[in-house]
LOBARO-754968 format. One record per residue (C-alpha): x, y, z; residue in one letter. Coordinates in steps of 0.05 Angstrom, whole numbers, padded with zeros to 5 digits, m for minus. Each point is the difference from the previous one (the first is absolute). Example, Ala and Ser with C-alpha at 12.3 -4.5 7.8 and 13.67 -1.06 7.14 Angstrom:
! LOBARO-754968
x,y,z,residu
00246,m00090,00156,A
00027,00069,m00013,S
This chain:
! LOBARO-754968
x,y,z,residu
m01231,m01418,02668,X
00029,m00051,00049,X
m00017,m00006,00065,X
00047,m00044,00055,X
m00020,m00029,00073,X
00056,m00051,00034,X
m00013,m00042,00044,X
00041,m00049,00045,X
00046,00035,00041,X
00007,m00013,00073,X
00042,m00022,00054,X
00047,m00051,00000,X
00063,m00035,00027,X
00065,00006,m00041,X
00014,m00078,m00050,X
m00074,00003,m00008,X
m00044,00018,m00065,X
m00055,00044,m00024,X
m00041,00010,m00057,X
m00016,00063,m00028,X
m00062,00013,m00051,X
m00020,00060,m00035,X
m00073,00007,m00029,X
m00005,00047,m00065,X
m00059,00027,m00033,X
m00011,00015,m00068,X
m00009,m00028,m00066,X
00076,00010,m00026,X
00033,m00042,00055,X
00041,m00046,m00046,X
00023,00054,m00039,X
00044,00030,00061,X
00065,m00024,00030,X
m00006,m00004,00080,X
00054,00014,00049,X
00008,m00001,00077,X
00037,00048,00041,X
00012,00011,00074,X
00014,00056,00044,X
00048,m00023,00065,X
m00009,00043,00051,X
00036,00066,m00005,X
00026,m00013,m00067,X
m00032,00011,m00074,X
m00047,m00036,m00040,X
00039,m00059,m00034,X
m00003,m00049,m00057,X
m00023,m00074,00027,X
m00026,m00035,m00058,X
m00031,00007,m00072,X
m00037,m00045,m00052,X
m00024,00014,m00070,X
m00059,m00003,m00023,X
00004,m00067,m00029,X
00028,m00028,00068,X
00066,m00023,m00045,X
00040,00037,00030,X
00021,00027,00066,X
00051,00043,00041,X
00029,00004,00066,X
00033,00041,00035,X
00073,m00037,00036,X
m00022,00006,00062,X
m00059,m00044,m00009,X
00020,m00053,m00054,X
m00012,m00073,00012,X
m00043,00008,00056,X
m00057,00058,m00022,X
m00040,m00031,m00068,X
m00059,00046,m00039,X
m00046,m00030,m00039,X
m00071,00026,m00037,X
m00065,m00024,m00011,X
m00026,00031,m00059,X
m00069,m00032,00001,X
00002,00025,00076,X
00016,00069,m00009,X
00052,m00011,00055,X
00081,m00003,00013,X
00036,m00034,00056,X
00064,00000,00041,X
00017,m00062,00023,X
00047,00017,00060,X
00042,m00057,00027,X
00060,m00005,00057,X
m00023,00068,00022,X
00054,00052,00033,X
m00007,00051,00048,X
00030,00053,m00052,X
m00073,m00024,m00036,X
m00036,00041,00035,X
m00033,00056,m00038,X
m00061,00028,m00028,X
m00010,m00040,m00063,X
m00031,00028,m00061,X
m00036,m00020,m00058,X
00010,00038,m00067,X
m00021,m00010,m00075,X
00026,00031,m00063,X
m00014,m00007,m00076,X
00049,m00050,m00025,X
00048,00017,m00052,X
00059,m00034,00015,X
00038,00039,00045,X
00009,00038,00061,X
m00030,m00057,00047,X
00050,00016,00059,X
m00014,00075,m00001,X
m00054,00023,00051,X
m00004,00074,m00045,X
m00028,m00048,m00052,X
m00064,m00029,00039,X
m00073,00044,m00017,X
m00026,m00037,00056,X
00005,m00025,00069,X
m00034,m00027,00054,X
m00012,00018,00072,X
00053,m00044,00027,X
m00005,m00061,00054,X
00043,m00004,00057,X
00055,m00055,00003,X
00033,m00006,00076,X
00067,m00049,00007,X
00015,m00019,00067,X
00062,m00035,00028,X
């Protein structure tokens, strides 16, 4: 069992940067790939982010390349978004979400056991 609380969303003006955490309990952390979605408003749940559970490698989703960067802690039980050169089409309700790592699926949200309450990102122009 996994649980997931973000932290670090917030206001803020479009070119600027936020960073995104996400605690995680339990004793299996490493074991578990970690990804971050977001939910713009009115439209679904989509695919942001993703590491593995090694933190060697990650995925992003176009939209976000070059200027969003995820990393883990390990010893920290924790996963970040590094958000950078913010747009207003960034705002959403970001997610944190874990799943056992076996190599595959990272992108797909039907693949993520768990996910966290979400933390408000706002994008203004």
């Amino acid at each position: 069992q996994v649980q997931l609380v973000e932290s670090g969303g917030e206001l803020v003006q479009a070119g600027g940067s936020l960073r995104l955490s996400c605690a995680a309990s339990g004793r299996t952390f490493s074991s578990y790939a970690l990804g971050w979605f977001r939910r713009p408003p009115r439209k679904e749940r989509e695919f942001v982010a993703a590491i593995s559970w090694s933190g060697g490698t990650t995925f992003y989703a176009d939209s976000v390349k070059g200027r969003f960067t995820i990393s883990r802690d390990n010893a920290k039980n924790t996963v970040y978004l590094q958000m950078n050169s913010l747009k207003t089409e960034d705002t959403a309700v970001y997610y944190c979400a874990a799943m056992v790592d076996y190599g595959l699926g990272y992108r797909l949200r039907s693949e993520y056991t768990y996910w966290g309450q979400g933390t408000q990102v706002t994008v203004s122009s």
